[in-house]
C-alpha positions as CSV (number, residue, x, y, z in Angstrom):
1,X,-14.1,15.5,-6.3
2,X,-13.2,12.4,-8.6
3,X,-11.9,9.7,-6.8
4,X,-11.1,5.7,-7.4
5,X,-12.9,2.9,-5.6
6,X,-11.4,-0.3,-5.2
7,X,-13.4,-3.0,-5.2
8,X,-11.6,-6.4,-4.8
9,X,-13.0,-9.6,-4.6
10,X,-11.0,-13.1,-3.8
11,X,-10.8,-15.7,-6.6
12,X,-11.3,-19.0,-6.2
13,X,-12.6,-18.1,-2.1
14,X,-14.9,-21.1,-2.0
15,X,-12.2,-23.6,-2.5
16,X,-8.9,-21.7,-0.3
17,X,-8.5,-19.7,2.8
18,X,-9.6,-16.4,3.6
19,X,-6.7,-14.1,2.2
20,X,-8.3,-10.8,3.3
21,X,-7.2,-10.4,6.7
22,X,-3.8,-10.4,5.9
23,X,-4.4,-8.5,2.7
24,X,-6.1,-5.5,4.4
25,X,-3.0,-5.9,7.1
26,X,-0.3,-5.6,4.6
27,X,-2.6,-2.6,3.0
28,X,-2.6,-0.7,6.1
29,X,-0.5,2.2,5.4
30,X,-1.6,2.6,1.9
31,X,-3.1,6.3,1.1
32,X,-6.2,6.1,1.3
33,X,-9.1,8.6,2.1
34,X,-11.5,5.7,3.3
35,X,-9.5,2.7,4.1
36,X,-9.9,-0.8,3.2
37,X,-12.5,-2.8,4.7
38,X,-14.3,-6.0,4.0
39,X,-17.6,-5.2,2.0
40,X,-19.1,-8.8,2.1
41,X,-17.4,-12.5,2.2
42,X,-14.5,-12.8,-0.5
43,X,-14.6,-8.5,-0.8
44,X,-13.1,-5.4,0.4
45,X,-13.2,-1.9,-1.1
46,X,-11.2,1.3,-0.6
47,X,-11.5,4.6,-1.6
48,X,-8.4,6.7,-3.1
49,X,-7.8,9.9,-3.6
50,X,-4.1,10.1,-4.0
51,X,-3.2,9.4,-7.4
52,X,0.8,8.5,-6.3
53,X,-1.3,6.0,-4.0
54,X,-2.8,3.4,-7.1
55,X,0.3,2.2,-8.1
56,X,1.6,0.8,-4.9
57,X,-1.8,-0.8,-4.2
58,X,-2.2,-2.0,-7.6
59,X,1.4,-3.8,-7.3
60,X,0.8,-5.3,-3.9
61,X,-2.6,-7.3,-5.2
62,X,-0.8,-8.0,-8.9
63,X,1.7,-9.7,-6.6
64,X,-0.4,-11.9,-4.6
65,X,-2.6,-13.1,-7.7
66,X,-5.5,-14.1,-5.9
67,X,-7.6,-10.8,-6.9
68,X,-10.3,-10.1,-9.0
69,X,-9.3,-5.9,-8.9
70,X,-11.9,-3.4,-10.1
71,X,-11.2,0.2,-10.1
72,X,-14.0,2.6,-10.9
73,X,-13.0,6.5,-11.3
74,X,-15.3,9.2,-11.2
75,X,-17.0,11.4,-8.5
76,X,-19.1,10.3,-5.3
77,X,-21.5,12.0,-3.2
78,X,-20.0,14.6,-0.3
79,X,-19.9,14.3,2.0
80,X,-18.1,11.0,2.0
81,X,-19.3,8.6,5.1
82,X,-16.6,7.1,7.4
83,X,-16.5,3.7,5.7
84,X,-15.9,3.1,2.4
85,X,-18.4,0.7,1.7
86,X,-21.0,3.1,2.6
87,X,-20.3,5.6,0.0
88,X,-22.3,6.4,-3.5
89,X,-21.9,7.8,-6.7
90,X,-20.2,6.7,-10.4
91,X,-16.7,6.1,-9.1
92,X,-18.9,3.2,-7.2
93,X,-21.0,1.9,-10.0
94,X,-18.0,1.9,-12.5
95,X,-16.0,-0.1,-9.8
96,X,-18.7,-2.6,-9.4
97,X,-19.0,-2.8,-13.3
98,X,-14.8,-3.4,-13.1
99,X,-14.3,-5.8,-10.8
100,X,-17.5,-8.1,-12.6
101,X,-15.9,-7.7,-15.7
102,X,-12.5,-8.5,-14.1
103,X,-13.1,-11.6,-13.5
104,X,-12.7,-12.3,-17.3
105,X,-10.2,-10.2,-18.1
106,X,-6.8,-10.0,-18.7
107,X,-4.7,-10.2,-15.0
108,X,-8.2,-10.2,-13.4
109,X,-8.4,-6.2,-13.8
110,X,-10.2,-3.3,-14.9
111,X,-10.6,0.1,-14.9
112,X,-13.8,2.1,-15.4
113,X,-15.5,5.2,-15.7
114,X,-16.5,8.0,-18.0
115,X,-13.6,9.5,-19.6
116,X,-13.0,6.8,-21.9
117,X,-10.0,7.4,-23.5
118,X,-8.3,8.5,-20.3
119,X,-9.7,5.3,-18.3
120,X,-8.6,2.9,-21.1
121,X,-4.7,4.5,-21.3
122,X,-4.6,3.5,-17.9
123,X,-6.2,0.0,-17.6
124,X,-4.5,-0.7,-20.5
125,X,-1.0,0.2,-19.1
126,X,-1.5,-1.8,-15.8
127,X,-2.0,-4.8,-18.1
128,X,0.9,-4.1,-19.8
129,X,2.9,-3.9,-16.1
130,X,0.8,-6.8,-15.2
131,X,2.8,-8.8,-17.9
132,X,6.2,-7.7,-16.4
133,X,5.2,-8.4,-12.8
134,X,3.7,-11.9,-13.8
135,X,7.0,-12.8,-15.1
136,X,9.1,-12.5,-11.7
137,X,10.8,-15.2,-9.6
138,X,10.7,-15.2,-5.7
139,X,14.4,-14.3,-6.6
140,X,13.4,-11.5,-8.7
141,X,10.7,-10.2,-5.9
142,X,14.1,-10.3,-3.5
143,X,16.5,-8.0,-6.0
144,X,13.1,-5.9,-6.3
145,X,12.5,-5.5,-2.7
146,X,15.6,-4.1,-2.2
147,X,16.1,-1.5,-4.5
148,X,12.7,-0.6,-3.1
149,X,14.1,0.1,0.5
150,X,17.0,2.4,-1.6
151,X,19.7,-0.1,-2.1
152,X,22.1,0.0,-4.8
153,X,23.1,-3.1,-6.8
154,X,26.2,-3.8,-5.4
155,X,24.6,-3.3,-1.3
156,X,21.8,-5.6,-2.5
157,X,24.1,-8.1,-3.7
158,X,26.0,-8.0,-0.1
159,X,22.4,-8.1,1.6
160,X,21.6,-11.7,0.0
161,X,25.2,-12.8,-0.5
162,X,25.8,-12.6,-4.5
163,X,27.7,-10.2,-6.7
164,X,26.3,-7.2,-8.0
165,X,26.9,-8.8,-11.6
166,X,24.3,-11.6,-10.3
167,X,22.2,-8.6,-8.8
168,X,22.0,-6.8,-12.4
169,X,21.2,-10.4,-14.0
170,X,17.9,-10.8,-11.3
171,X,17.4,-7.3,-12.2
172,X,17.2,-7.5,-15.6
173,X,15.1,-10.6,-16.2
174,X,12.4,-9.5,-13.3
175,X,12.0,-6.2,-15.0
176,X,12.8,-3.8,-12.4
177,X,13.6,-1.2,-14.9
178,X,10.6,-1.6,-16.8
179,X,8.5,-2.0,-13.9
180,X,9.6,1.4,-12.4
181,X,8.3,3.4,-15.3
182,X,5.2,1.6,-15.4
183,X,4.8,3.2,-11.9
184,X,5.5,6.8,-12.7
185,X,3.3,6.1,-15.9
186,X,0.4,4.6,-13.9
187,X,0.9,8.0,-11.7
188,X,0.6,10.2,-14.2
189,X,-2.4,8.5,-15.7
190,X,-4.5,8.5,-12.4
191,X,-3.9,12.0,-12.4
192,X,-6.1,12.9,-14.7
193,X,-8.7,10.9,-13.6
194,X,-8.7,11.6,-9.7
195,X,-8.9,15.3,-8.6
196,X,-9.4,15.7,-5.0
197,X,-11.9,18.8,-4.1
198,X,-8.8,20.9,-2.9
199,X,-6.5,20.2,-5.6
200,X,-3.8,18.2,-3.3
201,X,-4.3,14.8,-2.0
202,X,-6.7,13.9,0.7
């Protein structure tokens, strides 16, 4: 089984409040096979499975930007233990290796493991969605949000009280087009690299 642990560590936690209680609580749902738990003071780590899971977890921290993300694929041992943070194997020595190096990286992420080419195609496409995420307004995050729950242009724009020509403008400069592909591309990529041991997700 080939999994990804995330390991994600709080920048700047020495000088600001402790944002992982509310972190792991707006994380709660995500699909996980070992959930997210605090590993030590500014750190939590997670262990995924689903490869339709990364990029909802991935967009979540990007959006805060207060993360120093590392994301280590490969296998651990089986069988797994009950917390995440007391697991083994590569998947946890390449996420360790990530988030070090993430502190000095572009968007404060990285992705590592073995299959090089594989694991660099998809680091190097969450930096490239990092760039389209980074450039959002609050106003952009609300247009966003919506289309999210299913909304069309025009219902969004009667949600928040602006035409649907106004919606498509807030649309257009926050990327939401762009930023859905990057999703599905970011899927498609993790699937290669995480295989749960029965072929579906765990």
């Amino acid at each position: 089984m080939a999994v990804a642990v995330l390991t994600v560590d709080q920048r700047g936690s020495r000088t600001s409040d402790d944002r992982i209680p509310a972190t792991l609580a707006a994380l709660a749902d995500a699909a996980l096979l070992r959930p997210f738990e605090r590993t030590a003071g500014d750190e939590f780590q997670g262990v995924l499975a689903d490869p339709a899971g990364l990029a909802p977890i991935v967009e979540a921290l990007l959006r805060e930007d207060a993360w120093n993300v590392g994301i280590g694929v490969g296998a651990v041992e089986e069988p797994l233990p009950p917390h995440a943070n007391a697991g083994r194997g590569a998947a946890y020595l390449h996420a360790r290796d990530a988030v070090t190096s993430a502190k000095n990286s572009p968007w404060h992420l990285r992705v590592a493991g073995d299959a090089t080419p594989a694991v660099r195609a998809l680091e190097t496409t969450l930096w490239l969605w990092a760039a389209v995420l980074a450039r959002r307004t609050a106003r952009g995050w609300q247009v966003a949000d919506l289309v999210d729950e299913g909304l069309s242009y025009d219902e969004a724009g009667q949600r928040i009280g602006i035409s649907q020509s106004a919606v498509s403008q807030r649309a257009q400069a926050a990327g939401i087009v762009e930023g859905r592909r990057a999703r599905e591309l970011v899927t498609h990529l993790a699937s290669a690299l995480i295989t749960p041991a029965d072929g579906g997700t765990a």
